[in-house]
N, CA and C atoms as a LAMMPS dump frame, in Angstrom:
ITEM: TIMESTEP
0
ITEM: NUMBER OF ATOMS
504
ITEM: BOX BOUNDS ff ff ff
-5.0000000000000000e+02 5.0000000000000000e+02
-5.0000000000000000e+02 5.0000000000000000e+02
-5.0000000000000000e+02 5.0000000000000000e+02
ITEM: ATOMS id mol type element x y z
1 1 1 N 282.944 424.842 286.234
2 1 2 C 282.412 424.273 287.39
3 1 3 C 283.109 422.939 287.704
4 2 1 N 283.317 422.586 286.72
5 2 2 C 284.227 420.828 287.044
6 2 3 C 285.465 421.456 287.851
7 3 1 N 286.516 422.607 287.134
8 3 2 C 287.522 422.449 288.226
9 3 3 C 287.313 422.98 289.292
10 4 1 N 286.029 423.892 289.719
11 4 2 C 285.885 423.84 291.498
12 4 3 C 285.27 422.925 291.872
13 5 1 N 284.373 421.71 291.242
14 5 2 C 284.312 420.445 292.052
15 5 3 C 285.479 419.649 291.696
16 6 1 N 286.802 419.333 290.873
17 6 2 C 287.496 418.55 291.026
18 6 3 C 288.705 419.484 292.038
19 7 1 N 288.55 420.797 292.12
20 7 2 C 289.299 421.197 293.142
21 7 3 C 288.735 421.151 294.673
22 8 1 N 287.984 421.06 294.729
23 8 2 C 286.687 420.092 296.322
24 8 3 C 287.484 419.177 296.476
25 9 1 N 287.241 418.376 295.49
26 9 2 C 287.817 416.941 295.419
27 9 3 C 289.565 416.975 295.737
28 10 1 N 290.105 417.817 295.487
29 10 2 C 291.514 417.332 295.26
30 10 3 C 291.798 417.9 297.237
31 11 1 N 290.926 418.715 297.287
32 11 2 C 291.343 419.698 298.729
33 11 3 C 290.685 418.795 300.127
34 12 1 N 289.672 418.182 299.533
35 12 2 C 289.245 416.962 300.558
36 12 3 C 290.032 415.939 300.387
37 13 1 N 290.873 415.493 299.351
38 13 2 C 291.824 415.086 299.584
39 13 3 C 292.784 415.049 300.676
40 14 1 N 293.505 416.08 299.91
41 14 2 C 294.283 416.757 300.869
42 14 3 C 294.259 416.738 302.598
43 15 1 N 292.83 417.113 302.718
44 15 2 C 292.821 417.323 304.459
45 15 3 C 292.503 415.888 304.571
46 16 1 N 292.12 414.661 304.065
47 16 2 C 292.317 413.441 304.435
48 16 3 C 293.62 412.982 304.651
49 17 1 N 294.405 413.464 303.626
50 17 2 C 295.61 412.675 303.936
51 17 3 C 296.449 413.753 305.19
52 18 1 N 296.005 414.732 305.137
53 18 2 C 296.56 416.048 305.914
54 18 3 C 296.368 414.916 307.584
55 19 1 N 295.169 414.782 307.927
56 19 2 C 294.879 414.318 308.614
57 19 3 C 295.389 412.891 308.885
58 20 1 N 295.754 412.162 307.934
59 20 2 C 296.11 410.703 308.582
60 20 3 C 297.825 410.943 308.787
61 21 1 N 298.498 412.002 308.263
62 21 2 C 299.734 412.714 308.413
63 21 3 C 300.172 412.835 309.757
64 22 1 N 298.823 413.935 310.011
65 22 2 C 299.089 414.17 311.579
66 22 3 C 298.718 413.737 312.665
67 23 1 N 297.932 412.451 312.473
68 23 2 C 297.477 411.504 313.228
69 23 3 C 298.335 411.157 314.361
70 24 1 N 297.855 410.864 315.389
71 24 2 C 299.256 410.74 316.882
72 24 3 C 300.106 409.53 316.742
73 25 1 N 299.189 408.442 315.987
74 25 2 C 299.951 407.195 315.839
75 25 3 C 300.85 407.121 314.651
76 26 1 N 301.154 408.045 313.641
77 26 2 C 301.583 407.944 312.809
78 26 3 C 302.838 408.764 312.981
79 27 1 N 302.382 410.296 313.883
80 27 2 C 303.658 411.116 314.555
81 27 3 C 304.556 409.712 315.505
82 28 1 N 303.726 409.136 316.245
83 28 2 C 304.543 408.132 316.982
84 28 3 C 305.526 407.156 316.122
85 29 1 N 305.208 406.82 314.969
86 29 2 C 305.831 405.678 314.053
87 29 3 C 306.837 406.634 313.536
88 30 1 N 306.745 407.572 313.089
89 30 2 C 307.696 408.3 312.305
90 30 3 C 308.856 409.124 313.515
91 31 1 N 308.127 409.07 314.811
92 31 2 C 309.131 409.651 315.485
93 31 3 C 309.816 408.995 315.769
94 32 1 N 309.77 407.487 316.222
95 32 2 C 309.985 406.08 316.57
96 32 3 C 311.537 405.766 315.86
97 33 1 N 310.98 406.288 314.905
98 33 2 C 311.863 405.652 313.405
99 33 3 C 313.377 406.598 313.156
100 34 1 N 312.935 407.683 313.704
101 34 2 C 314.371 408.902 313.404
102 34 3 C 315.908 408.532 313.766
103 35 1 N 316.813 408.593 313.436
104 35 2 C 317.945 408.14 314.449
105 35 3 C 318.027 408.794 315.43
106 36 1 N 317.673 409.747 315.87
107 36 2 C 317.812 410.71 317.165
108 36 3 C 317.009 409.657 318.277
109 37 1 N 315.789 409.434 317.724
110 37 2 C 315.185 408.779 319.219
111 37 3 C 316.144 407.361 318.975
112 38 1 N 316.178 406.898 317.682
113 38 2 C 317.161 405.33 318.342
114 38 3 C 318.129 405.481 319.024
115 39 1 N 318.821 406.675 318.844
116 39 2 C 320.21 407.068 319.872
117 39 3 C 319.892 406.859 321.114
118 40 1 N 319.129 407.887 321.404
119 40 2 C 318.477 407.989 322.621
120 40 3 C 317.736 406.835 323.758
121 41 1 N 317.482 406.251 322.905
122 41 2 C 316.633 404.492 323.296
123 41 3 C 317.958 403.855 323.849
124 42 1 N 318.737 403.743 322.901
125 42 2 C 320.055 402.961 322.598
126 42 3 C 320.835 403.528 323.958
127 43 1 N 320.554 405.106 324.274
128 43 2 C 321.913 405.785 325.174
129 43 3 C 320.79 405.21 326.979
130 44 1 N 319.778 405.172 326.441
131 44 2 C 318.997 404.934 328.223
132 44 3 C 319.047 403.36 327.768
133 45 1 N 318.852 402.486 327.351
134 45 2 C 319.176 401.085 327.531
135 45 3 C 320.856 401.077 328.236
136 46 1 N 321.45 401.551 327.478
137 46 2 C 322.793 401.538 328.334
138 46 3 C 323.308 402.218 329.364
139 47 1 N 322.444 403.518 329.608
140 47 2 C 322.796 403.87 330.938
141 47 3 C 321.879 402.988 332.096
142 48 1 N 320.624 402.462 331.607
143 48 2 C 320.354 401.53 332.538
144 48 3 C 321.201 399.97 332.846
145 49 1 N 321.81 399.035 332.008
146 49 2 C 322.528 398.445 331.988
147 49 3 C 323.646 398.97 332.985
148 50 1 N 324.133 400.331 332.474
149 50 2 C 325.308 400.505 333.41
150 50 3 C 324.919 400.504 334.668
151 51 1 N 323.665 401.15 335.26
152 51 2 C 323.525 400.685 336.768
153 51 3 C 323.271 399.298 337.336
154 52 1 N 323.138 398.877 336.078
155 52 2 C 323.04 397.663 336.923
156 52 3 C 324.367 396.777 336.96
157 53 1 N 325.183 397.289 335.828
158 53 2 C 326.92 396.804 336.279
159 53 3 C 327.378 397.456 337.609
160 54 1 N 326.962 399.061 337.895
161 54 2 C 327.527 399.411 338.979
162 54 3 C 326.812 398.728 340.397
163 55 1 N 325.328 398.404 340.791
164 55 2 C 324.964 397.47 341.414
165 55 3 C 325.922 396.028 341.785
166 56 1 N 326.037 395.053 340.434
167 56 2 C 326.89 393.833 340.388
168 56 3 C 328.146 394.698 340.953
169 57 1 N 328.428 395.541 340.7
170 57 2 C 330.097 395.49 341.195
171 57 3 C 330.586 395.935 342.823
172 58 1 N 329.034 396.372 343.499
173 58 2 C 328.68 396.719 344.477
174 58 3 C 328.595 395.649 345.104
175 59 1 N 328.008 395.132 345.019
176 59 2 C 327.619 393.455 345.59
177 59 3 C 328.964 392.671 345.269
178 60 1 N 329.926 393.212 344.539
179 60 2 C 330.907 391.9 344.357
180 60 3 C 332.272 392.683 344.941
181 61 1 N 331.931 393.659 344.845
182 61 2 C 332.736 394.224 346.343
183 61 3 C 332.815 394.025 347.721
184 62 1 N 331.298 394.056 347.888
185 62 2 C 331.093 393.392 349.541
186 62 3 C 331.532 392.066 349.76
187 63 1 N 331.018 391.348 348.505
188 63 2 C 331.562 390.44 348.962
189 63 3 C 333.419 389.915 349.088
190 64 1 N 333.855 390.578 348.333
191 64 2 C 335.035 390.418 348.223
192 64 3 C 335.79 390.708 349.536
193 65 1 N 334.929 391.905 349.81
194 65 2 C 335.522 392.223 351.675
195 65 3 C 334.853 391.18 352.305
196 66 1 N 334.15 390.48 352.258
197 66 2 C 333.613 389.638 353.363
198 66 3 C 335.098 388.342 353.083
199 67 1 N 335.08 387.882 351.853
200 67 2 C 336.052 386.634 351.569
201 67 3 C 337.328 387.284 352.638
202 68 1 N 338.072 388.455 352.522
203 68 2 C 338.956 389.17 352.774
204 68 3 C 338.704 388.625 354.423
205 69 1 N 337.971 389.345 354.965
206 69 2 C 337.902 388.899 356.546
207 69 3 C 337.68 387.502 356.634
208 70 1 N 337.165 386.784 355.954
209 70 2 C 336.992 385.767 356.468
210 70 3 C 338.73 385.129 356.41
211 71 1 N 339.309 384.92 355.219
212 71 2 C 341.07 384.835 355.317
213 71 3 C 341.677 385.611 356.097
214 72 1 N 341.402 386.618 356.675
215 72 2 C 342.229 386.604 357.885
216 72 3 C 341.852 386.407 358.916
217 73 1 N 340.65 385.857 359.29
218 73 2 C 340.304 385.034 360.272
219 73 3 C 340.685 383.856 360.496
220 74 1 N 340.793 383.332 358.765
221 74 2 C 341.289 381.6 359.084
222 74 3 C 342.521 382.192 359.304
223 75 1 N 343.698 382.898 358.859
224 75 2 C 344.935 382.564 358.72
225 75 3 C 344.894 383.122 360.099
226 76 1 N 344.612 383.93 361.025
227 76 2 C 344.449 384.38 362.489
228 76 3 C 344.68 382.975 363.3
229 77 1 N 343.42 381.895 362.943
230 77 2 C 343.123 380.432 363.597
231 77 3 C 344.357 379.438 362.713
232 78 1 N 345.053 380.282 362.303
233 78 2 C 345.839 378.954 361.849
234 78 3 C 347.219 379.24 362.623
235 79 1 N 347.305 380.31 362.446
236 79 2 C 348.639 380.817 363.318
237 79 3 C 348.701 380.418 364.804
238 80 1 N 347.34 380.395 365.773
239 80 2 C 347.041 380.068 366.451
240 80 3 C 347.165 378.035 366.883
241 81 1 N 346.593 377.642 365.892
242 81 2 C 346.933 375.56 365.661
243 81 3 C 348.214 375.544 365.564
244 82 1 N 349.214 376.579 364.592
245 82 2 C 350.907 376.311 364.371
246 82 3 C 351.081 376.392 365.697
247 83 1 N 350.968 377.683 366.413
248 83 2 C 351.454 377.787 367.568
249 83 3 C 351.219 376.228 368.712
250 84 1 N 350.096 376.139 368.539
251 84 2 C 349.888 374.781 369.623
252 84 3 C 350.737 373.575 368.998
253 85 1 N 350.9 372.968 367.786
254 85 2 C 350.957 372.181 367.257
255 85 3 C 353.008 372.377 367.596
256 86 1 N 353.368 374.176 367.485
257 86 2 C 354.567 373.791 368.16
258 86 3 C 355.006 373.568 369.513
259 87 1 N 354.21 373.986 370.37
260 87 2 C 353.997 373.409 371.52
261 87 3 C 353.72 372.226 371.976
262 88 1 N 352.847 371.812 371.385
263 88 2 C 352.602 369.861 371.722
264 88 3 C 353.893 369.453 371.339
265 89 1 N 354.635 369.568 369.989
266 89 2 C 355.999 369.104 369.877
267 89 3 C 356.855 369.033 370.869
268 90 1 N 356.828 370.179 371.307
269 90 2 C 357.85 370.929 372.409
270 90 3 C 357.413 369.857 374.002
271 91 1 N 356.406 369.847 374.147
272 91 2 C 355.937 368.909 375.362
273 91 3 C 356.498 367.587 375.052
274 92 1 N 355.836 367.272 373.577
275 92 2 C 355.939 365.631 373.633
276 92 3 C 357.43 365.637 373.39
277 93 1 N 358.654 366.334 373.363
278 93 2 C 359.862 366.14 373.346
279 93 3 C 360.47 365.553 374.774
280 94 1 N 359.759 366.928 375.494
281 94 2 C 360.218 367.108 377.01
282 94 3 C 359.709 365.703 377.495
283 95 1 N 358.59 365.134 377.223
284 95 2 C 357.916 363.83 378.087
285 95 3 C 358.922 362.951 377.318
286 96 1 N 359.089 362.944 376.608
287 96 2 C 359.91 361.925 375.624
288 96 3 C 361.329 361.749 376.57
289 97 1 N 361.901 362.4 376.487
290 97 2 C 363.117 362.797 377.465
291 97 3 C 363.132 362.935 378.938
292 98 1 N 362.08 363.11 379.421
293 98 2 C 361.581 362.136 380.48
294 98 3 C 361.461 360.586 380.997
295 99 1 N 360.535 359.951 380.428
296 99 2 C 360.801 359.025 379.983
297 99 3 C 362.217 357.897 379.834
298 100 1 N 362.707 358.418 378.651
299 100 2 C 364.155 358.045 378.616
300 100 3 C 364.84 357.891 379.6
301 101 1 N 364.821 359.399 380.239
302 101 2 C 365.855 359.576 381.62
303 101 3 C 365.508 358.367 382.748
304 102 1 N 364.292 357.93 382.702
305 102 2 C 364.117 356.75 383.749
306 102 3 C 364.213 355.507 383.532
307 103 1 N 364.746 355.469 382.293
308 103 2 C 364.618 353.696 381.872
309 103 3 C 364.094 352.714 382.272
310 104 1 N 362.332 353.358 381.872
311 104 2 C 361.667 352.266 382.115
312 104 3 C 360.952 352.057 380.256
313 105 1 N 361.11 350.671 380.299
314 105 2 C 361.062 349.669 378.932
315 105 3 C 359.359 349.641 378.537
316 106 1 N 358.659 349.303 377.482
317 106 2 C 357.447 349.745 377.522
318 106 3 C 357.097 348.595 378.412
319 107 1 N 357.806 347.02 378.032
320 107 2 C 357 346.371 379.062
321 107 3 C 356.857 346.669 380.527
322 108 1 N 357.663 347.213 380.575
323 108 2 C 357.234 347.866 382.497
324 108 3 C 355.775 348.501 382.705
325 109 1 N 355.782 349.446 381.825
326 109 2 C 354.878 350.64 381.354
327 109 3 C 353.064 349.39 381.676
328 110 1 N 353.344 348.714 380.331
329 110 2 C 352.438 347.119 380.169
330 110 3 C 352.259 347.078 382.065
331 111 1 N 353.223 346.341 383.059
332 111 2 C 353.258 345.746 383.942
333 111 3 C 352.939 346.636 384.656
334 112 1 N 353.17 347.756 384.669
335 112 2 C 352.41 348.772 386.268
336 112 3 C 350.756 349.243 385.573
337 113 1 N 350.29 349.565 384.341
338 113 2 C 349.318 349.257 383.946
339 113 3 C 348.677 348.183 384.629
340 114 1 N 348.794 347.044 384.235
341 114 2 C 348.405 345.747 384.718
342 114 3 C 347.968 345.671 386.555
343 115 1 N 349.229 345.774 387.377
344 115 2 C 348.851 346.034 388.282
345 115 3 C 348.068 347.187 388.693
346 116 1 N 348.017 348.473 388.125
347 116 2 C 346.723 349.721 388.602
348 116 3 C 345.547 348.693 388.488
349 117 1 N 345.427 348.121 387.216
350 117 2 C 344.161 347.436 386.985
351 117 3 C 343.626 346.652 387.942
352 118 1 N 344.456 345.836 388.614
353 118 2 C 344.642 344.864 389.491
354 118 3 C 344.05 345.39 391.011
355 119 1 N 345.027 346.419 391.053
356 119 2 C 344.65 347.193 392.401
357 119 3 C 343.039 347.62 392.43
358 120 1 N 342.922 348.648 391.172
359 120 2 C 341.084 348.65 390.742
360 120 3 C 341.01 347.769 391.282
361 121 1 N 340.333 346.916 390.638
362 121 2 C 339.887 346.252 390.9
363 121 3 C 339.82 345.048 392.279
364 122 1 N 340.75 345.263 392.746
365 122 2 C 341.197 344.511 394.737
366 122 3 C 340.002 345.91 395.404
367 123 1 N 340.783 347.277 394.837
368 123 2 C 340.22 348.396 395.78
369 123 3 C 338.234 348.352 395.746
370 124 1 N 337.725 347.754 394.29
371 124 2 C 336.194 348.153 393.931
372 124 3 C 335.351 347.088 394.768
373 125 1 N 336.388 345.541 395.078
374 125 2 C 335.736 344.365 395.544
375 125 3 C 335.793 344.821 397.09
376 126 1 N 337.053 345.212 397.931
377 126 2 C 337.209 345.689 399.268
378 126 3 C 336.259 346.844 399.662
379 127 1 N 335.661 347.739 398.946
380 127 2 C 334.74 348.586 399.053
381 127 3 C 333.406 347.902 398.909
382 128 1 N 333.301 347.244 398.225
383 128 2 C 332.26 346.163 398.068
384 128 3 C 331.525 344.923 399.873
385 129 1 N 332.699 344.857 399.869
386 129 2 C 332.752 344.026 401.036
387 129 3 C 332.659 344.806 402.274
388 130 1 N 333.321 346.112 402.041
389 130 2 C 333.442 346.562 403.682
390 130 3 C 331.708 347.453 403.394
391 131 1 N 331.451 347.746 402.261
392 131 2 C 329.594 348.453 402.146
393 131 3 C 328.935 346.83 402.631
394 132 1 N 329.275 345.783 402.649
395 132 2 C 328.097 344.43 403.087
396 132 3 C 328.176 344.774 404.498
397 133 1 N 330.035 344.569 404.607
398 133 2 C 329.646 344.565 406.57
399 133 3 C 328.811 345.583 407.132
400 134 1 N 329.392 347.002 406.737
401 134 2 C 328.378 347.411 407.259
402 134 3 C 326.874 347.565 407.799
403 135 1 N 326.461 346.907 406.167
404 135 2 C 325.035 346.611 406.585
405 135 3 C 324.789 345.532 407.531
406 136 1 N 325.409 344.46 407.326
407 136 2 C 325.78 343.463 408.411
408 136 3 C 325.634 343.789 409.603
409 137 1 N 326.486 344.938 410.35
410 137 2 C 326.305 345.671 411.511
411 137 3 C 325.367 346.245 411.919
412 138 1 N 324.779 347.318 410.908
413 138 2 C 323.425 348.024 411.06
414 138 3 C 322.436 347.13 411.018
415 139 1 N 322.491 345.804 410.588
416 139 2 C 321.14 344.766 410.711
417 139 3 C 321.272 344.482 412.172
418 140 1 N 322.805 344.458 412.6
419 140 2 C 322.671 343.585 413.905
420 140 3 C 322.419 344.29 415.154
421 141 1 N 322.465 346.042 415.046
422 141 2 C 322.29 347.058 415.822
423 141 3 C 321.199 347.094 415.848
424 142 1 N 320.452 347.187 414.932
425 142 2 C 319.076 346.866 414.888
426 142 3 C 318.171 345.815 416.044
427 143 1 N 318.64 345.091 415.61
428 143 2 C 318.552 343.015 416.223
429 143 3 C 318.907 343.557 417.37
430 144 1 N 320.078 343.829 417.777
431 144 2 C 320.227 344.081 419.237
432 144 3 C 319.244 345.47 420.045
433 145 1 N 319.301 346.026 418.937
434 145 2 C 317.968 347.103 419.58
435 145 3 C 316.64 346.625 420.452
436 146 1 N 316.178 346.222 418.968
437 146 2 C 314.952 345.361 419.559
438 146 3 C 315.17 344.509 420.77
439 147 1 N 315.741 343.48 420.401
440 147 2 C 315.995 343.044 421.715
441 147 3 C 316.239 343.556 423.04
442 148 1 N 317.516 344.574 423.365
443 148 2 C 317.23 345.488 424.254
444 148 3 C 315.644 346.26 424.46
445 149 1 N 315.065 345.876 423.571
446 149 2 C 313.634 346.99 424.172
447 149 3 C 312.871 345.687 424.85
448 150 1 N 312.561 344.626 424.12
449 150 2 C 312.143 343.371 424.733
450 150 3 C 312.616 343.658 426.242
451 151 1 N 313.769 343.541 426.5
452 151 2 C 314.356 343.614 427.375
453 151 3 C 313.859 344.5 428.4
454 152 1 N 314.441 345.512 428.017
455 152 2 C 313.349 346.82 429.173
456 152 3 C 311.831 346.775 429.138
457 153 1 N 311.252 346.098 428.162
458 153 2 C 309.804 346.023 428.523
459 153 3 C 309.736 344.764 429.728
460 154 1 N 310.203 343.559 429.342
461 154 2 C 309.967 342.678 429.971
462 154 3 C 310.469 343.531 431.741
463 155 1 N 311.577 343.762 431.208
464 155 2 C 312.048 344.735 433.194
465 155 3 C 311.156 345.406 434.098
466 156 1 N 310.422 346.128 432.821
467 156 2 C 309.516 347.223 433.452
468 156 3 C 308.048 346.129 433.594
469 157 1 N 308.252 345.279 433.033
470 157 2 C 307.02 344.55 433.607
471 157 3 C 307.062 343.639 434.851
472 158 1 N 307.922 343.343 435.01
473 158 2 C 308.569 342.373 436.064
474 158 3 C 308.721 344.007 437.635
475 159 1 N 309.151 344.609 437.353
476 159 2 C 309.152 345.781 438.284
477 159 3 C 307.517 346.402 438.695
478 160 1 N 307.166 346.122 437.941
479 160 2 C 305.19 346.707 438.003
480 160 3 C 304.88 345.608 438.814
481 161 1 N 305.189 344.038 438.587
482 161 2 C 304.413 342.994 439.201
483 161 3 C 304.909 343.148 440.828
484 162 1 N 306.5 343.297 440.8
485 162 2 C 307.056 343.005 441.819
486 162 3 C 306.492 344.448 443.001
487 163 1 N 306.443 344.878 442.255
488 163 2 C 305.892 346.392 443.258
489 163 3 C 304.046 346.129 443.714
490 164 1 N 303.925 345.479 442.78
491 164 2 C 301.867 345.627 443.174
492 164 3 C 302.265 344.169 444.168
493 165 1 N 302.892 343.504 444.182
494 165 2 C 303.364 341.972 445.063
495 165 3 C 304.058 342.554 446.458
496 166 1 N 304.743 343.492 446.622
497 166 2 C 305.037 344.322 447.44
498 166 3 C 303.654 345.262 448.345
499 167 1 N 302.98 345.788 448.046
500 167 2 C 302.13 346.569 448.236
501 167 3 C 301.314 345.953 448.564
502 168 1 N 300.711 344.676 448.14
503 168 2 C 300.11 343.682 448.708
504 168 3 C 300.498 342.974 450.078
């Protein structure tokens, strides 16, 4: 009788440990642990990593085309400043040689300066003066207005008296 109660004993054993064996958290630790799933962990950590290199390289593509247009936009606007910049040359040669051809000295240049200024300024005071007369005139057109009406009133009153002096 002892070894079918120490065989009880050994078989309740058994399905205890049977049981903490097959327990889900313990399948989880031991599955956890295999090299197959670390591979596997290891192979999706790096295929996620890799999308996100292919993302970065997406984004550093665009941008690379954006830098791209933008340099040939500047070098577009620069070709464009050479061009003017050889043109202003080209002018300020021609004025240059202009110039020359008339031999006039800078002090001349100084002296007809001087006189424009001069003239301004004769021309801003003579405009000045001939805007007073005017008003001058229009005050006195005025003045003489009135007066002319004085005038025809006083007439037309002198003509009323002389007519009722008549009629009488």
């Amino acid at each position: 009788m002892r070894d079918i109660e120490k065989l009880k004993m050994d078989i309740k054993m058994l399905e205890s440990e049977w049981e903490t064996l097959t327990s889900t958290d313990v399948i989880i630790i031991l599955i956890k642990k295999t090299p197959l799933v670390k591979i596997q962990n290891e192979q999706d950590r790096l295929e996620n990593e890799g999308d996100k290199l292919k993302d970065l390289i997406s984004q550093l593509e665009s941008e690379q085309q954006k830098l791209h247009d933008s340099i040939l936009t500047i070098g577009a606007d620069l070709d464009v400043l050479e061009s003017d910049v050889s043109n202003l040359s080209k002018e300020k040669i021609e004025l240059q040689a202009t110039v020359d051809a008339q031999e006039i000295s800078p002090a001349d240049v100084d002296r007809m300066n001087s006189e424009r200024d001069q003239l301004v300024k004769s021309l801003e005071i003579t405009c000045c003066k001939l805007d007073e007369i005017n008003k001058e005139i229009w005050d006195s057109e005025i003045q003489i207005q009135k007066k002319m009406d004085h005038v025809i009133i006083y007439l037309l009153i002198l003509v009323g008296k002389t007519r009722s002096r008549v009629q009488h």
